[in-house]
C-alpha positions as a Markdown table, in Angstrom:
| # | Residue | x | y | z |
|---|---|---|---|---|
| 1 | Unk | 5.8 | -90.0 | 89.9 |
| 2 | Unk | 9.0 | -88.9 | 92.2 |
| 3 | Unk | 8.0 | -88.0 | 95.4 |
| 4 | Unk | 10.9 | -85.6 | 97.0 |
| 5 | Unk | 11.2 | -87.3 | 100.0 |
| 6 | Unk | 12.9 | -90.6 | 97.6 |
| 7 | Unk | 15.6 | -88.0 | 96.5 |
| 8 | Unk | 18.6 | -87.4 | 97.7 |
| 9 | Unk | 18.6 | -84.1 | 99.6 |
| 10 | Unk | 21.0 | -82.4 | 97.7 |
| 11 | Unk | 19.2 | -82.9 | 94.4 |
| 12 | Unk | 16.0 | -81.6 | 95.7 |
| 13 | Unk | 17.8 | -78.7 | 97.2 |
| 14 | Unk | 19.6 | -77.9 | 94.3 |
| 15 | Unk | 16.1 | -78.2 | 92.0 |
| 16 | Unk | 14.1 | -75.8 | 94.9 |
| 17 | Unk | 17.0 | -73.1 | 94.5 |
| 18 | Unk | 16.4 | -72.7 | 90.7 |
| 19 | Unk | 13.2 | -72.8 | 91.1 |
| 20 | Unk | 12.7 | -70.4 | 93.9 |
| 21 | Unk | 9.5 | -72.5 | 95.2 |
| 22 | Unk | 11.1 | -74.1 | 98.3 |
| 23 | Unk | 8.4 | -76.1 | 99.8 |
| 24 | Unk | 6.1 | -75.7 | 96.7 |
| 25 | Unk | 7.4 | -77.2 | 94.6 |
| 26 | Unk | 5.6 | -79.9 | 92.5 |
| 27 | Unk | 6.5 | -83.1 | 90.8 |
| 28 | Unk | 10.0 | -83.6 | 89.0 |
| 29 | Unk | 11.0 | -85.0 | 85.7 |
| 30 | Unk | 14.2 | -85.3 | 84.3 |
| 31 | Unk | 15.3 | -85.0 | 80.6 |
| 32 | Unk | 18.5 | -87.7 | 79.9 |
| 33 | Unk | 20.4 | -88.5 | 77.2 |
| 34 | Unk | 21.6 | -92.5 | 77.7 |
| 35 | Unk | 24.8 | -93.6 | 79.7 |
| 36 | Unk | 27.8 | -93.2 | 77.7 |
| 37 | Unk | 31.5 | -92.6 | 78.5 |
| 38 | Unk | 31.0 | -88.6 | 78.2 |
| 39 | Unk | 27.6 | -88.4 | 79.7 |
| 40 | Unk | 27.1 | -90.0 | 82.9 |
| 41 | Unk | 24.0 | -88.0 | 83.9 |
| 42 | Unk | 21.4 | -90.3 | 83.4 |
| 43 | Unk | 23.5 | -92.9 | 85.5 |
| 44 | Unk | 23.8 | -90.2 | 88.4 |
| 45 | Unk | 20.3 | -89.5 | 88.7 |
| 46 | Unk | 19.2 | -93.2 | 88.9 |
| 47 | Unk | 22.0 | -93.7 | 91.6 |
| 48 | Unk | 20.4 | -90.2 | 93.3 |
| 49 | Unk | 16.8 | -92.7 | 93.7 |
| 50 | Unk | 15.2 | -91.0 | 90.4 |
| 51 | Unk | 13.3 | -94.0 | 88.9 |
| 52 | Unk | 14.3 | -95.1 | 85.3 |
| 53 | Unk | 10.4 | -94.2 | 84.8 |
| 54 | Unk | 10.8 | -90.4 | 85.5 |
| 55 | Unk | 13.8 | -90.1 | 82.8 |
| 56 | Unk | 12.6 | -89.1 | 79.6 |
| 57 | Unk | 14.8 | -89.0 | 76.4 |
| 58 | Unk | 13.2 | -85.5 | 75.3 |
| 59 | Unk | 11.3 | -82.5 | 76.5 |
| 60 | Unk | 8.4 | -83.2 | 74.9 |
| 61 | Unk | 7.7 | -86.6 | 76.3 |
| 62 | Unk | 8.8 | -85.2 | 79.7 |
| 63 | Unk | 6.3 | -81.8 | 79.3 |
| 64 | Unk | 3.6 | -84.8 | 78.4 |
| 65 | Unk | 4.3 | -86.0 | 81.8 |
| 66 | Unk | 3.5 | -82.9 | 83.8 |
| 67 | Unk | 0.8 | -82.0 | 85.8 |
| 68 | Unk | -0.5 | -78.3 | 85.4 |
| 69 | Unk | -0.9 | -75.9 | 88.3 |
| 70 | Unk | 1.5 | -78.0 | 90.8 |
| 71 | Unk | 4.5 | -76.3 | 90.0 |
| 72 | Unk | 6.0 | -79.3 | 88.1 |
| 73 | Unk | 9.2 | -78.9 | 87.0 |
| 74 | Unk | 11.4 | -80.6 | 84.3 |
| 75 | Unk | 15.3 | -80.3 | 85.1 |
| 76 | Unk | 17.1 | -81.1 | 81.9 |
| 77 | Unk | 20.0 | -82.9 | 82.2 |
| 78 | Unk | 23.5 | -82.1 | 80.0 |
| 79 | Unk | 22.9 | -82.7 | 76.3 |
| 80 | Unk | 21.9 | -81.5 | 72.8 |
| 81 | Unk | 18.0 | -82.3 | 72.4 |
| 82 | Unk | 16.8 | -81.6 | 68.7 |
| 83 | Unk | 13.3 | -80.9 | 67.5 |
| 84 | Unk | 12.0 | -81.9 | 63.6 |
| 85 | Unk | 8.3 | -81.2 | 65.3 |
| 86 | Unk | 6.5 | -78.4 | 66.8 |
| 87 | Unk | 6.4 | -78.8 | 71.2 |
| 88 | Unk | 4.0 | -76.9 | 72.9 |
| 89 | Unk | 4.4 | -75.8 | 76.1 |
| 90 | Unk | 0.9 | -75.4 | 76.9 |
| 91 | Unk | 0.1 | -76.4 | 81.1 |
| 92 | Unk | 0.6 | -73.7 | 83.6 |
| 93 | Unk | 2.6 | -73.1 | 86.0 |
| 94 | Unk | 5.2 | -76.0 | 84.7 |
| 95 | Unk | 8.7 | -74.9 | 84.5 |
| 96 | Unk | 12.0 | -76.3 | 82.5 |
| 97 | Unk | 15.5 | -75.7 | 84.3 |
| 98 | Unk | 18.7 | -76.8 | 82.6 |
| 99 | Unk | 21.3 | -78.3 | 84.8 |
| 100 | Unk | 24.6 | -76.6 | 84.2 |
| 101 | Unk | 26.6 | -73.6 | 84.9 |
| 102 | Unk | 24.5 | -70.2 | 85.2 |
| 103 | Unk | 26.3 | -68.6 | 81.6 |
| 104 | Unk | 23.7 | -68.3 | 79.1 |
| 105 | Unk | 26.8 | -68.9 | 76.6 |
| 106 | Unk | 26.7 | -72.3 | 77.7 |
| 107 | Unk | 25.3 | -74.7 | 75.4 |
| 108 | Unk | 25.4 | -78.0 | 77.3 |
| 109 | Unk | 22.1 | -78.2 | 77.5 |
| 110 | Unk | 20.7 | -77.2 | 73.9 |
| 111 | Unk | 17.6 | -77.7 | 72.6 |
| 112 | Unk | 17.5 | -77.1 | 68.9 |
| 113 | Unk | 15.6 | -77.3 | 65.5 |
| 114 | Unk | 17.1 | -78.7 | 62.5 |
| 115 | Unk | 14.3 | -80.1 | 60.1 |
| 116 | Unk | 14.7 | -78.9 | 56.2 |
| 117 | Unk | 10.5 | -78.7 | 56.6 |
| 118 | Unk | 9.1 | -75.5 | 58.0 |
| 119 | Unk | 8.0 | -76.1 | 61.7 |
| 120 | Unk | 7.2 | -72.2 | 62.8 |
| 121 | Unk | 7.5 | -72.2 | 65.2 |
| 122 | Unk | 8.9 | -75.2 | 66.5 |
| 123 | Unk | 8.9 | -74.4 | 70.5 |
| 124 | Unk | 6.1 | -72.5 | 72.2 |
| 125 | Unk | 5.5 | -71.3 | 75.6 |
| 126 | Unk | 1.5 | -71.6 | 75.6 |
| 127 | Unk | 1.6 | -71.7 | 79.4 |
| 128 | Unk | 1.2 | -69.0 | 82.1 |
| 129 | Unk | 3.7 | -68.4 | 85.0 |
| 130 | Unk | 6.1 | -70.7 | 83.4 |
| 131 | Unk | 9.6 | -70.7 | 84.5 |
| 132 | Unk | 12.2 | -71.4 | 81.4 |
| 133 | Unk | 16.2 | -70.9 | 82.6 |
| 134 | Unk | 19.6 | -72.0 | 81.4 |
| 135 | Unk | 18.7 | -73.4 | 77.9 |
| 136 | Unk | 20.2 | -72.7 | 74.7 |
| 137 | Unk | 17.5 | -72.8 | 72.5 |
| 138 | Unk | 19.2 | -73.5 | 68.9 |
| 139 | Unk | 17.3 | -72.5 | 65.2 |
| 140 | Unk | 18.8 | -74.2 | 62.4 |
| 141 | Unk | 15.8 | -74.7 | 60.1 |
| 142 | Unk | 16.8 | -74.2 | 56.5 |
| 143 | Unk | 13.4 | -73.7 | 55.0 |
| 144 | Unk | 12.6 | -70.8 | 53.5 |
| 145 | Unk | 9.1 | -70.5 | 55.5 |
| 146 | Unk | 10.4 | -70.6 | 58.6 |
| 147 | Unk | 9.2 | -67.5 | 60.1 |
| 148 | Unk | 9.2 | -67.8 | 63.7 |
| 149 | Unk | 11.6 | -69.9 | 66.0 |
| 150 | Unk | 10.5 | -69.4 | 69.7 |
| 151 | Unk | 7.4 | -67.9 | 69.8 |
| 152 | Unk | 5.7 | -67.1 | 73.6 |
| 153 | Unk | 1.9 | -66.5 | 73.4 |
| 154 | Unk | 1.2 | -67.1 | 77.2 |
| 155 | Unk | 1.9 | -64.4 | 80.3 |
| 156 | Unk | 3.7 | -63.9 | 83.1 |
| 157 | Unk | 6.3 | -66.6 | 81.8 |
| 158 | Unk | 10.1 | -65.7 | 83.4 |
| 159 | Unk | 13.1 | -66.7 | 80.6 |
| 160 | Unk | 16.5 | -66.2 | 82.7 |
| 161 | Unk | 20.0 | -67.4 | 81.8 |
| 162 | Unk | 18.6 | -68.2 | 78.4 |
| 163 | Unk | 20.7 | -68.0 | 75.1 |
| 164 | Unk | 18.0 | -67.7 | 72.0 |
| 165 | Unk | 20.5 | -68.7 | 69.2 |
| 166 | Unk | 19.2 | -67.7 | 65.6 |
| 167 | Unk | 19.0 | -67.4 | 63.0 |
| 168 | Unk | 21.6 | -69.5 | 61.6 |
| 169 | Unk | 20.7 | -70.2 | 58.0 |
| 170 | Unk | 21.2 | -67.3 | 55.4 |
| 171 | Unk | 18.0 | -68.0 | 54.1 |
| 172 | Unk | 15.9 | -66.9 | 56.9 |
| 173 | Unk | 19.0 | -64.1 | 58.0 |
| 174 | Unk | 17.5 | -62.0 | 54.7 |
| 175 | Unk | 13.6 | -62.4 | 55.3 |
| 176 | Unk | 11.8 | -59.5 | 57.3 |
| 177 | Unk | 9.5 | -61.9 | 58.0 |
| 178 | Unk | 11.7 | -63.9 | 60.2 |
| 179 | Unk | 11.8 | -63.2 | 64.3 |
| 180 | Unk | 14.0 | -65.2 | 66.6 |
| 181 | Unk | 11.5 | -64.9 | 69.2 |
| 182 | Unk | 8.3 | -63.5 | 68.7 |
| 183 | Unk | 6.3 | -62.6 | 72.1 |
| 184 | Unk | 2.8 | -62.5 | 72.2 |
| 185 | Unk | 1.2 | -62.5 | 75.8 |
| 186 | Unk | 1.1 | -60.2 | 78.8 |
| 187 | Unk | 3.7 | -59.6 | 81.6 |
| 188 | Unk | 7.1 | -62.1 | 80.2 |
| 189 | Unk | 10.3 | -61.0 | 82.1 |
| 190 | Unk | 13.9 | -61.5 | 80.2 |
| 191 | Unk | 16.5 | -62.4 | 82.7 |
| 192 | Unk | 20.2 | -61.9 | 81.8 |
| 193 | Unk | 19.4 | -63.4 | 78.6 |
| 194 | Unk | 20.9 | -63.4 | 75.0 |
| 195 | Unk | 19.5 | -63.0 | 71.6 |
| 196 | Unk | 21.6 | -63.6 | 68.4 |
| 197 | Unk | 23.9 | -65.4 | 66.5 |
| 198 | Unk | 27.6 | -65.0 | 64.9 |
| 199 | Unk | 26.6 | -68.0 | 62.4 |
| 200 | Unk | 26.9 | -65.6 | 59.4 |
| 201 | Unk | 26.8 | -62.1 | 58.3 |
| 202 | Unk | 23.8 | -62.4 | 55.8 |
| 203 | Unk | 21.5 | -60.4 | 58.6 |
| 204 | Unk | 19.7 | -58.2 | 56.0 |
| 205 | Unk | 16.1 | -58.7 | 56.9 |
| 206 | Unk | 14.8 | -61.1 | 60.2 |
| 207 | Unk | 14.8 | -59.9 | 63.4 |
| 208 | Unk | 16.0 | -60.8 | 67.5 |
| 209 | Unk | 12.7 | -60.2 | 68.8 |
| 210 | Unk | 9.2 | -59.5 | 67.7 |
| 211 | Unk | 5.6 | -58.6 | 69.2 |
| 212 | Unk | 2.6 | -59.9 | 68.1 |
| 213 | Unk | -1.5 | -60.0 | 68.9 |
| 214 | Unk | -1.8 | -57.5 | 72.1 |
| 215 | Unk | 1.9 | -57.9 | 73.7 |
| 216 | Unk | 1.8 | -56.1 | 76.7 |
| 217 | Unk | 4.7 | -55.3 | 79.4 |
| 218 | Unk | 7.5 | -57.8 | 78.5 |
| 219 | Unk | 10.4 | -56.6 | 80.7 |
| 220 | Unk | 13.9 | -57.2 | 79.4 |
| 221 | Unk | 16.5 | -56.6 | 82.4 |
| 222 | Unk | 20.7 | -57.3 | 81.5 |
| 223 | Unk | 20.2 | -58.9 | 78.4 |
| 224 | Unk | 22.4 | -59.0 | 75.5 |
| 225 | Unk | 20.8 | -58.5 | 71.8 |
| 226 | Unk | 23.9 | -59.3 | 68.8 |
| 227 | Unk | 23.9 | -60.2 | 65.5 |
| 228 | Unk | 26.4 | -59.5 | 62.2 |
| 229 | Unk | 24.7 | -57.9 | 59.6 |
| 230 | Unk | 24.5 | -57.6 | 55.5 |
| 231 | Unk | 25.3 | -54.3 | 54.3 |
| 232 | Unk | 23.0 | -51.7 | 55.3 |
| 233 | Unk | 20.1 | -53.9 | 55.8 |
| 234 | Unk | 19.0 | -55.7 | 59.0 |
| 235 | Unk | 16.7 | -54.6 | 62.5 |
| 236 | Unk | 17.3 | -55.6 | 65.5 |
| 237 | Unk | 13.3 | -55.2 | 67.2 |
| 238 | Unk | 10.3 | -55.9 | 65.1 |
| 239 | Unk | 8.0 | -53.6 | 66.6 |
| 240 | Unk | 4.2 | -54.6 | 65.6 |
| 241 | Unk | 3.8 | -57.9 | 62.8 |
| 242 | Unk | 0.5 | -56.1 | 62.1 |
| 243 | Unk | -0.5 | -52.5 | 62.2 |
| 244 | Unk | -2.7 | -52.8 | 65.5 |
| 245 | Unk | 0.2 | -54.8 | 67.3 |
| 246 | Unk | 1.3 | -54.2 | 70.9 |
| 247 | Unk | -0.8 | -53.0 | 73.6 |
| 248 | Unk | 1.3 | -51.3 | 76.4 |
| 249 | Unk | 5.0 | -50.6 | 77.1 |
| 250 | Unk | 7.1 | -52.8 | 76.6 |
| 251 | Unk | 10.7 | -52.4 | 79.2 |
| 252 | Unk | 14.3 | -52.6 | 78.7 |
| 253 | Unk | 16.9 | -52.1 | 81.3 |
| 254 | Unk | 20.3 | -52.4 | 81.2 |
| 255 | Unk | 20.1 | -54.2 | 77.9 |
| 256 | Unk | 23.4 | -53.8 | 75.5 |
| 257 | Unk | 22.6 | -54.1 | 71.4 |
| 258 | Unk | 25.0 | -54.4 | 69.3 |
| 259 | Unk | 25.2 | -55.2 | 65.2 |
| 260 | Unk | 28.1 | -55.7 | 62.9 |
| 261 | Unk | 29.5 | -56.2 | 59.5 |
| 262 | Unk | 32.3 | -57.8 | 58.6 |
| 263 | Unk | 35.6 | -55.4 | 57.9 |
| 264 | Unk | 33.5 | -52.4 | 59.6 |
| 265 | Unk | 31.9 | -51.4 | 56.4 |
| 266 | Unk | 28.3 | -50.6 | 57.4 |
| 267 | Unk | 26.3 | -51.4 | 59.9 |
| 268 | Unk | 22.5 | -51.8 | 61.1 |
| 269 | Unk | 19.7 | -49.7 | 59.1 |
| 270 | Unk | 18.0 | -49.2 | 62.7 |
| 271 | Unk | 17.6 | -51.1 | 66.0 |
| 272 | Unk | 13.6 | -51.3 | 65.6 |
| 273 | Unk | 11.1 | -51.7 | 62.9 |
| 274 | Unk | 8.4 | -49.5 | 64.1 |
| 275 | Unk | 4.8 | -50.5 | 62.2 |
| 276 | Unk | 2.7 | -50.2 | 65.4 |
| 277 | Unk | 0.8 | -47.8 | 63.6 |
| 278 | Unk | -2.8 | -47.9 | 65.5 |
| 279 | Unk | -1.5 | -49.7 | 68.1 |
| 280 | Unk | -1.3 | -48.4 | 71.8 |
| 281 | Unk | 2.3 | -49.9 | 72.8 |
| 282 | Unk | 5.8 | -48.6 | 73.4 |
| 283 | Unk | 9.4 | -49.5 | 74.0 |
| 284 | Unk | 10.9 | -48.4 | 76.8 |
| 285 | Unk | 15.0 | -47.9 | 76.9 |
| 286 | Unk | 16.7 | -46.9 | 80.0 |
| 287 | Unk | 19.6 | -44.5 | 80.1 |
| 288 | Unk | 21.7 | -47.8 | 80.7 |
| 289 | Unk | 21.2 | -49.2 | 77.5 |
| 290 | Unk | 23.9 | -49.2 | 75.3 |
| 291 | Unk | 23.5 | -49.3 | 71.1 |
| 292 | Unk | 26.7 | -50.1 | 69.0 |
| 293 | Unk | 26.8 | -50.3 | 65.1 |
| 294 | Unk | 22.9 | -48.7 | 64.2 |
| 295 | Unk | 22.3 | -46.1 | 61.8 |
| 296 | Unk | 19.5 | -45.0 | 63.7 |
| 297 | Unk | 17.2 | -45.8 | 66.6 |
| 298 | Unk | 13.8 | -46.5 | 64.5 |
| 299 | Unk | 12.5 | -46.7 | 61.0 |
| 300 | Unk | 9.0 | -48.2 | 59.5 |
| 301 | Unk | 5.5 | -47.0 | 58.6 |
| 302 | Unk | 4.8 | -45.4 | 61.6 |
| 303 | Unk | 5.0 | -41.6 | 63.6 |
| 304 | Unk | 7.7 | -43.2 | 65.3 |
| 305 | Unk | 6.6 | -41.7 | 68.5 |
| 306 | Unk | 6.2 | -44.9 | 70.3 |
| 307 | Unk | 9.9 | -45.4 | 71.0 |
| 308 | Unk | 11.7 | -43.7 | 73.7 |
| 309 | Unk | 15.4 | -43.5 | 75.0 |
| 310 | Unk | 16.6 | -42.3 | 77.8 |
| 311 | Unk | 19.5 | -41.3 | 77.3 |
| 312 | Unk | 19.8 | -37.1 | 77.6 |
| 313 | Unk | 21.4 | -36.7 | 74.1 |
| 314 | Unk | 18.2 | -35.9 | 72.6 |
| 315 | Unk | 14.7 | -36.7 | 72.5 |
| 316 | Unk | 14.8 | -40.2 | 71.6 |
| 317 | Unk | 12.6 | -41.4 | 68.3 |
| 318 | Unk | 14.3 | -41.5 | 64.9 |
| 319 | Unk | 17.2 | -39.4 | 65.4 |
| 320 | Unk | 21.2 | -40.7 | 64.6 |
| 321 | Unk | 22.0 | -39.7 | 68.2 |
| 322 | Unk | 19.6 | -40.5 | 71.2 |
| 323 | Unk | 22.2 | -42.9 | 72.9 |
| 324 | Unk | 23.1 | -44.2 | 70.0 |
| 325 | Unk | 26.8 | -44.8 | 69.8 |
| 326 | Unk | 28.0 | -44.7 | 65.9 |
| 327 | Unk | 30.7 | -46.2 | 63.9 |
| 328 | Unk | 33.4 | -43.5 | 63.6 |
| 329 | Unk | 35.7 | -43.2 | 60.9 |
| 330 | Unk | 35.2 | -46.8 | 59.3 |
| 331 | Unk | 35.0 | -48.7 | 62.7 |
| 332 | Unk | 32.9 | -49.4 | 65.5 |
| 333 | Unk | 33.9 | -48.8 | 68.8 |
């Protein structure tokens, strides 16, 4: 166990600020890779009075380490961390922090999936009031199964600074069936994160983000949704994996979506997949949301009154307008 006091005040300052607990914050852990001549992290920290004990060589066996409902916290130090198993996330108020610079494009700290076997998904956030910021969470899974690469099934989790990076195998860029991140849970809040990939232009079928069981008020706020598309095919939002899906509203503000295909040829068949036929949900656009390269706001199964814009063009649902800015003469703007 590292007791704050045995740190050296700067470190535990540094770890409070992310955080946002001052004073209650619990114990820390640290993931490392080892001491080489282009990663002298795990070095630093040990000269910084963190015991070789409280250095783990991957999330999982740090999250192991964690107490819940203490506000532990695991700071992950510079590296690329990969997964070939399923970790989850499951104590409470725990939180993961990535130590590097605020952009979400950075990826020196990545934690990734790589395994030719299906693990779907391979990271999830079980916990409640968990606090996940500045990791690059990477899917490269080549299996043909693999359906779901984050997936969040607790509430009131905050993801800020976060880069969701998938998928990046063709095979799962042409199955509806695929989400990047697929949110399950009550009250998540999206920080000035990203969602998407430029690793190919085979996006015909999976989807950034999806809702399952009774989602309820996830809040997205400055985040950026992109992907390259195949042809005419492709959604950005996977509204509802069942018929009953979603419970409540579900917020954007001052998100930007955008979708492309190579040489301007086509672009995005709609920005959400609407099947939340019975359910009680909707999304929620503010007038500062901005669409590039979508035929249309929503398509699926259902009335497709459960998605509004709020942008004054129109009246929002399944119209080519309602904010939506469209490719123009063979090019997007």
């Amino acid at each position: 166990m590292i007791k704050k006091r045995n740190l050296d005040p700067s470190l535990i300052n540094w770890i409070m600020g992310e955080a946002g607990m001052g004073p209650g914050l619990g114990d820390v852990k640290y993931v490392a890779t080892a001491t080489s001549a282009t990663n002298q992290h795990r070095s630093w920290l040990e000269s910084n009075g963190v015991k070789s004990g409280s250095i783990f060589t991957t999330p999982a066996l740090a999250e192991n380490s964690l107490t819940a409902y203490r506000n532990d916290v695991v700071v992950v130090m510079p590296g690329t961390y990969t997964f070939t198993s399923l970790l989850n996330w499951d104590k409470n108020n725990t939180h993961i922090i990535g130590s590097h610079s605020a952009s979400p494009w950075s990826n020196n700290v990545t934690i990734q999936h790589s395994a030719s076997t299906a693990t779907s998904p391979w990271f999830t956030f079980a916990g409640n009031d968990c606090l996940i910021k500045n990791i690059h969470f990477k899917s490269g899974g080549s299996n043909a199964a693999q359906h779901y690469n984050i997936k969040n099934t607790g509430s009131g989790n905050h993801y800020e600074n976060c880069w969701f990076e998938g998928p990046t195998n063709g095979t799962q860029g042409q199955d509806t069936d695929v989400n990047n991140v697929l949110i399950d849970g009550g009250g998540n809040y999206f920080k000035s994160c990203i969602f998407g990939t430029t690793a190919h232009n085979t996006m015909s079928g999976a989807a950034q983000v999806g809702w399952t069981g009774s989602a309820y008020r996830s809040t997205f706020e400055d985040c950026l949704f992109f992907m390259s598309v195949n042809a005419v095919g492709g959604r950005m939002l996977d509204c509802g994996k069942s018929s009953s899906d979603i419970s409540g509203p579900q917020f954007f503000r001052n998100c930007m979506f955008t979708a492309w295909y190579a040489g301007h040829a086509d672009q995005c068949t709609a920005l959400v997949y609407d099947n939340n036929k019975a359910g009680t949900g909707q999304l929620l656009f503010d007038p500062n949301c901005m669409f590039v390269g979508f035929d249309k706001i929503v398509t699926g199964g259902s009335s497709q009154a459960a998605t509004y814009c709020g942008h004054p063009l129109t009246a929002a649902h399944d119209g080519t307008v309602a904010g939506l800015i469209e490719r123009q003469t063979g090019s997007n703007p």
